[in-house]
C-alpha positions as CSV (number, residue, x, y, z in Angstrom):
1,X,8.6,-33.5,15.6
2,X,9.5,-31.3,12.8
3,X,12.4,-29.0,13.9
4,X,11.6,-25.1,14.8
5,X,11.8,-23.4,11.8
6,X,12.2,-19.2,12.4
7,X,11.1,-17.1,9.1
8,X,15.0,-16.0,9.6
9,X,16.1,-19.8,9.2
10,X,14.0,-20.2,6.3
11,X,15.1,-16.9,4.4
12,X,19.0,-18.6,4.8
13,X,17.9,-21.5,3.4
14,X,16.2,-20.0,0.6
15,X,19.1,-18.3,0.2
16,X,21.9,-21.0,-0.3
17,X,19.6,-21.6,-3.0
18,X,20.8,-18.5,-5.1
19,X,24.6,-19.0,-5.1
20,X,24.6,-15.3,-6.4
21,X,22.4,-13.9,-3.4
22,X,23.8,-10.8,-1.1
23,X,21.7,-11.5,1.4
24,X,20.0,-8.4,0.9
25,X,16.4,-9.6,-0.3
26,X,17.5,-11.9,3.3
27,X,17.7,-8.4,5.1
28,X,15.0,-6.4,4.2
29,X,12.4,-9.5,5.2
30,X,13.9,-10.0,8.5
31,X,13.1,-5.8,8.4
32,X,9.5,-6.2,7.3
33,X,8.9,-9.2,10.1
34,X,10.2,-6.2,12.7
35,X,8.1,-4.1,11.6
36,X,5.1,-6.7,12.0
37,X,5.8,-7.5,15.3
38,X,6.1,-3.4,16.5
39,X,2.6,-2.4,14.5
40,X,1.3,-5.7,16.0
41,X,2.7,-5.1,19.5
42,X,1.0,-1.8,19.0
43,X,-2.5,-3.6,17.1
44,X,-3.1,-5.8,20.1
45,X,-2.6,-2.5,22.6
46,X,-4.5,0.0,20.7
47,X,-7.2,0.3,23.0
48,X,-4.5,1.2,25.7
49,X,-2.1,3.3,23.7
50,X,-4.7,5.4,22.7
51,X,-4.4,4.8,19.0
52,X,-8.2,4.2,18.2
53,X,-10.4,6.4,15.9
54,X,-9.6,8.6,13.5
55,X,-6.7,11.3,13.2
56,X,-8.9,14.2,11.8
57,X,-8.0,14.0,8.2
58,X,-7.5,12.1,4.7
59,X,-5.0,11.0,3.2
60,X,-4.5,11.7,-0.9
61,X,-6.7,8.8,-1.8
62,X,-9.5,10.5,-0.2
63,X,-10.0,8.4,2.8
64,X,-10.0,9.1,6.5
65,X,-7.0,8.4,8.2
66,X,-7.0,6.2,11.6
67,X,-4.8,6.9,14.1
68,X,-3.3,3.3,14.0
69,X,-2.5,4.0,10.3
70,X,-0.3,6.9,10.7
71,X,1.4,5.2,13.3
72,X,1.6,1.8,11.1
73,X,3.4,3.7,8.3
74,X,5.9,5.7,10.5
75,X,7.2,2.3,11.8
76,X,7.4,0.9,7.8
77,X,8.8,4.0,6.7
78,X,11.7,3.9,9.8
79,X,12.5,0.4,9.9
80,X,12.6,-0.1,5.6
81,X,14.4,3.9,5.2
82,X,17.0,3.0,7.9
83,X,17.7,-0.9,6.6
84,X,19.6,0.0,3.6
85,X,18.0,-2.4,1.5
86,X,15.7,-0.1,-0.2
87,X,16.0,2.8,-2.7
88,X,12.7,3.8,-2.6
89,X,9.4,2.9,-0.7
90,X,5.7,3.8,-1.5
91,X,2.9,4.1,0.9
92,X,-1.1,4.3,0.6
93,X,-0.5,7.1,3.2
94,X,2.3,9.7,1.2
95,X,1.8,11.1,-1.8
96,X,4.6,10.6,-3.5
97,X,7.5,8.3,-3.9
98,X,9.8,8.5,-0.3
99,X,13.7,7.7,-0.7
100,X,15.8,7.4,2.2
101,X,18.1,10.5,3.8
102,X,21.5,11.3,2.6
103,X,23.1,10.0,5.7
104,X,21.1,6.6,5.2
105,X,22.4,4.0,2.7
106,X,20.6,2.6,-0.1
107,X,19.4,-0.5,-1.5
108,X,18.8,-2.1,-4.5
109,X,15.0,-2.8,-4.0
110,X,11.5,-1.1,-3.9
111,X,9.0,-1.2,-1.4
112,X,5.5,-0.9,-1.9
113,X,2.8,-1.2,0.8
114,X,-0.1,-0.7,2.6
115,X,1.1,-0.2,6.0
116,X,-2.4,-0.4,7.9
117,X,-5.7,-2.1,5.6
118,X,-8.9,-2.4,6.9
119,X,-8.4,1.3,8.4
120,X,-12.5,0.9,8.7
121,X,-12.5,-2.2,11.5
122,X,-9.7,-0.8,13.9
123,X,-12.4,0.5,16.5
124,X,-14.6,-2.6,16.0
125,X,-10.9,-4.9,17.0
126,X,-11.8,-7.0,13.7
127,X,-8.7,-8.3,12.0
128,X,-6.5,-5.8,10.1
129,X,-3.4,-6.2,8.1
130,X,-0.6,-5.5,5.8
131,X,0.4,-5.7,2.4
132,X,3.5,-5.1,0.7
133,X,5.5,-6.0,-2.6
134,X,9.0,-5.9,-3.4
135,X,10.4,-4.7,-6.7
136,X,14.5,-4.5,-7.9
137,X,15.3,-1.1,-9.1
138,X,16.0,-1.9,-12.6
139,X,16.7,2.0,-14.1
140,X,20.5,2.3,-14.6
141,X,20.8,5.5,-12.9
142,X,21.4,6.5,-9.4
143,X,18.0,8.6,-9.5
144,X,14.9,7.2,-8.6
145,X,12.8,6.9,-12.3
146,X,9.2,6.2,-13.3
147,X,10.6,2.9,-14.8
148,X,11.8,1.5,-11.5
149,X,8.3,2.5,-9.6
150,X,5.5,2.1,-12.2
151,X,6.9,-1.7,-12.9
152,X,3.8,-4.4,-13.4
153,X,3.2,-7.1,-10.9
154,X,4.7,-9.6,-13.4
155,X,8.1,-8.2,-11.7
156,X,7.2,-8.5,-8.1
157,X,10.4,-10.8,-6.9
158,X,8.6,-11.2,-3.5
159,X,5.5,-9.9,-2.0
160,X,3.2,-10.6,1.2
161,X,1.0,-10.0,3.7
162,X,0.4,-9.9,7.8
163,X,-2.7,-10.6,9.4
164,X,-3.1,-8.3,13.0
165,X,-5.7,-11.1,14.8
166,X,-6.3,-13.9,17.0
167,X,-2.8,-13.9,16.4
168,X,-0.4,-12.5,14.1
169,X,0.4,-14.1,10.8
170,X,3.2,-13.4,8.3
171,X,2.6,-14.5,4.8
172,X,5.2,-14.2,1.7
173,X,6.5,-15.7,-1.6
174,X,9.0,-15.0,-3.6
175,X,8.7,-17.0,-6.2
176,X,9.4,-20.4,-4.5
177,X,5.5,-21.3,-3.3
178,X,3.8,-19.4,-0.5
179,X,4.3,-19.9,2.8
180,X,2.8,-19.0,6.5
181,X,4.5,-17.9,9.7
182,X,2.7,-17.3,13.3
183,X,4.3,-14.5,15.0
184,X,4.9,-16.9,18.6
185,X,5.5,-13.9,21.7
186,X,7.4,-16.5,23.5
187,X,9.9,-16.8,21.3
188,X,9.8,-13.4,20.2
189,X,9.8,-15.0,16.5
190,X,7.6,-15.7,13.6
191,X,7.5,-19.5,13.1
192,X,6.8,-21.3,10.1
193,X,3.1,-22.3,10.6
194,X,1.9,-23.0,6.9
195,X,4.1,-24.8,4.6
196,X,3.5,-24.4,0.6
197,X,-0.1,-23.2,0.9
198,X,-2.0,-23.7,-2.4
199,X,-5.6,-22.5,-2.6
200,X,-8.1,-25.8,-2.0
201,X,-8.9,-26.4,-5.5
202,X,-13.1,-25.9,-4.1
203,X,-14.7,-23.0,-4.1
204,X,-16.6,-22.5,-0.9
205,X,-16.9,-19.0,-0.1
206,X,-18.0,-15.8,-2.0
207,X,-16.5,-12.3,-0.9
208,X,-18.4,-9.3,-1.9
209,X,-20.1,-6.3,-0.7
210,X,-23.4,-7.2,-2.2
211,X,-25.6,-3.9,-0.6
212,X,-23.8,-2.3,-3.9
213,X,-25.0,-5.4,-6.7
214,X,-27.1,-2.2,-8.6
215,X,-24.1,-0.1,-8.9
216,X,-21.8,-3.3,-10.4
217,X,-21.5,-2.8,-13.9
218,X,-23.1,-5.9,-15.8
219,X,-21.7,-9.2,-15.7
220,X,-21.1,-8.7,-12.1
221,X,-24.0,-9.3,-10.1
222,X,-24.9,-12.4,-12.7
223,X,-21.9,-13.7,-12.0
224,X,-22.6,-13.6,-8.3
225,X,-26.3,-14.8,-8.5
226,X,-25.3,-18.2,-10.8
227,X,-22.6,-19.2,-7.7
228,X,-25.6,-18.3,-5.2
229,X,-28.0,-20.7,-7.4
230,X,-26.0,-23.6,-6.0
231,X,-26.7,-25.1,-10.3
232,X,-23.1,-26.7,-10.0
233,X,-22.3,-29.4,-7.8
234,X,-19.0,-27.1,-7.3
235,X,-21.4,-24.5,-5.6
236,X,-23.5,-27.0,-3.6
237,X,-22.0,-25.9,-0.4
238,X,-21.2,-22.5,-1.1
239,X,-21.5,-19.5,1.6
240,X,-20.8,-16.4,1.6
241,X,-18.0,-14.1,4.1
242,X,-17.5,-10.4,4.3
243,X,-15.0,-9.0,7.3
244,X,-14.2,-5.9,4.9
245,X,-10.6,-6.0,5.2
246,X,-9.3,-6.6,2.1
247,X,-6.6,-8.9,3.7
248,X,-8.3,-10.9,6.0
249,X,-11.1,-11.7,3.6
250,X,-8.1,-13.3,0.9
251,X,-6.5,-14.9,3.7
252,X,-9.1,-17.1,4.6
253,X,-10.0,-17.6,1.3
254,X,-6.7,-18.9,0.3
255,X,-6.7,-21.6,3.1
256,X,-10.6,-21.9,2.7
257,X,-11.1,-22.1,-1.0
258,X,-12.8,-18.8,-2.3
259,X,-13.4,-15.6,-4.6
260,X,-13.2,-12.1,-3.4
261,X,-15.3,-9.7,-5.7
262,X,-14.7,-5.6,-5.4
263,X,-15.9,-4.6,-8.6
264,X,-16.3,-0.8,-10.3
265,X,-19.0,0.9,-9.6
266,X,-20.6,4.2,-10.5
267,X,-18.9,6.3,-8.0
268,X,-15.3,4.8,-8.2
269,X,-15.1,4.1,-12.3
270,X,-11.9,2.7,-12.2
271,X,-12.1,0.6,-9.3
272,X,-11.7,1.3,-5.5
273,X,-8.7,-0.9,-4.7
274,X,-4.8,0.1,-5.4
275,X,-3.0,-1.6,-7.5
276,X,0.4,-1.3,-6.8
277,X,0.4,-1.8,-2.6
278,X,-2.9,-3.8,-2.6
279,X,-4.0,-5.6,-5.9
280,X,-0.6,-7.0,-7.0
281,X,0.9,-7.7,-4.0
282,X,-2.0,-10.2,-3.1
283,X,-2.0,-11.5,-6.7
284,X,1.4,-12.5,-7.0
285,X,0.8,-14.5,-3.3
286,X,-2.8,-15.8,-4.8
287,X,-1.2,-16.7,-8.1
288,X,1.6,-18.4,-6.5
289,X,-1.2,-20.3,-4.3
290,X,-2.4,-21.8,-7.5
291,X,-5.6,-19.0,-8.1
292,X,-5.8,-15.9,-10.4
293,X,-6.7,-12.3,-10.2
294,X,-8.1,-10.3,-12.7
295,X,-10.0,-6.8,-13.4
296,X,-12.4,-8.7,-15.0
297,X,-10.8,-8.0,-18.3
298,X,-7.3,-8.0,-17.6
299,X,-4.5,-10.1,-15.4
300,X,-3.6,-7.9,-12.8
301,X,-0.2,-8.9,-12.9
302,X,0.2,-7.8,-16.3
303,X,-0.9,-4.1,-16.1
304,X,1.6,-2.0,-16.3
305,X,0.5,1.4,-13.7
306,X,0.1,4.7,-14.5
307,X,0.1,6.6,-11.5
308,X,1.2,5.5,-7.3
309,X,-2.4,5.6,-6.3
310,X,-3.9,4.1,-9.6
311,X,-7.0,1.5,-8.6
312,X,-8.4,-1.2,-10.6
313,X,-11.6,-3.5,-10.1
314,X,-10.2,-6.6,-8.4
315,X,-11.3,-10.2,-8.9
316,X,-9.0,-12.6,-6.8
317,X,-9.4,-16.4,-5.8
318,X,-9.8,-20.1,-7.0
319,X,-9.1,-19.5,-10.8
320,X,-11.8,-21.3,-12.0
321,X,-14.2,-18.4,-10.2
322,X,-11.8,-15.9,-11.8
323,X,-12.3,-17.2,-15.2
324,X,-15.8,-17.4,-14.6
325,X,-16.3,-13.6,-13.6
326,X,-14.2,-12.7,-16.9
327,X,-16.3,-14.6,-19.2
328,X,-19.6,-13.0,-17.9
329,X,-18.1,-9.6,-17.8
330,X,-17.2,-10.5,-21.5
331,X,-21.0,-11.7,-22.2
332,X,-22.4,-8.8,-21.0
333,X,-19.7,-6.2,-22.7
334,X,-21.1,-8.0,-25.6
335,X,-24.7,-7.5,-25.2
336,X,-24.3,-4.1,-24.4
337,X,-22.5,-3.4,-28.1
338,X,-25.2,-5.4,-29.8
């Protein structure tokens, strides 16, 4: 029987592999698995606690807020601000850039996350999550610049997820594979559940909301309708799965085998999804799984971001499906200019 192995045992041991490491990058993901267990505590309650349906407003993206989000992102914001591992965090759900207090100390990384996706299934008690991606401040100055927060996902040094469901699931890599932990309330501890997860190399699920196929710009719904024809013995099993959180649907199809579609459309241009706390956070973990994310056009990992709140259309799964989805975006682009 393999011994327990505690997401704390395994950061240490990641850890005596960097004979230069702090143990800061050690800190700050023993502060992130806190805060996991407290907004999952609170997940698994929120019909008791009160915390279901919406707070009344929107946030700056333009979306309404649940209660259960503002609660998620006041427990990231406490735990990472007070760890003093962190110059800086970002969050779906301020504005702008949040550094800690004066009286707190500082670290050398920067957060970014998503305290609370899948904002839209709360009531419904479908599976939720979070997202987050860590950055090292790399501007030589004591001031927080646009250099050390608008950094591409090509310099994540560690990013991950949680799953709030049938039970709760941490997932990160930084930079050594990807690898699972199950939140056990007996011990009080995430466990190491999934070792070196890679993405089965068949593709055996689509992810896409197709109600919107005539709004896809072209390329898109092709692409869909020529894995739906079942023409490739690759597809000859193929099925499609929609929860509608963003997290839960690349979980499973990281341990399924799977491509998650959320192109542009006419009303959101640019894309619906965020880059920074969504998109490549989950394509660093996918990438690292052995799949691929793209806009369609470009790596998500090698865009460099604008803005906080920038969005992108988001491709994300087995890369051969990601490839794919390029090249008839490409067709199309080309038939359109001809």
């Amino acid at each position: 029987m393999e011994p327990i192995r505690t997401i704390h045992r395994h950061l240490l041991e990641q850890e005596k592999k960097h004979p230069e490491a702090a143990g800061d990058f050690t800190q700050l993901m023993g502060q992130i698995a806190l805060a996991a267990k407290i907004i999952g505590n609170s997940v698994n309650k929120a019909g008791l606690l009160d915390v279901l349906g919406g707070a009344g407003h929107t946030n700056v993206q333009g979306d309404a807020v649940q209660k259960l989000d503002i609660l998620a992102n006041t427990i990231m914001k406490d735990v990472l601000l007070r760890s003093g591992t962190v110059a800086a965090i970002v969050s779906e759900e301020e504005e702008e850039v949040v550094i800690p207090s004066a009286e707190d100390p500082r670290g050398p990384y920067i957060v970014h996350f998503d305290p609370l996706d899948g904002s839209t299934n709360i009531d419904a008690n479908v599976s939720i999550g979070t997202i987050f991606g860590i950055y090292r401040k790399i501007s030589p100055t004591s001031e927080i610049t646009d250099e050390d927060i608008l950094q591409p996902g090509r310099s994540l040094i560690g990013a991950g997820y949680v799953v709030y469901g049938a039970s709760t699931m941490l997932v990160f890599s930084s930079g050594d594979g990807v690898h699972g932990f199950t939140y056990d309330p007996a011990y009080g501890e995430f466990l190491l559940s999934h070792r070196d997860i890679r993405i089965p190399d068949v593709c055996k699920i689509y992810s896409a909301n197709e109600s919107r196929t005539t709004h896809w710009p072209p390329g898109a719904e092709e692409f869909i309708a020529h894995i739906k024809s079942r023409s490739e013995p690759r597809y000859r099993n193929i099925t499609t799965r929609w929860i509608g959180s963003l997290v839960a649907d690349v979980h499973r199809n990281i341990l399924y085998g799977g491509v998650f579609l959320y192109p542009e459309t006419e009303n959101d241009p640019t894309g619906k999804l965020r880059l920074l706390y969504e998109c490549a956070p989950l394509a660093y973990i996918v990438e690292q799984a052995g799949g691929a994310a793209s806009t369609g056009k470009l790596r998500i990992l090698d865009i460099v971001p604008d803005t906080l709140h920038q969005r992108v259309p988001f491709c994300i799964g087995n890369r051969d499906e990601v490839a794919l989805y390029e090249s008839y975006i490409a067709e199309f682009a080309k038939k359109l200019q001809a």
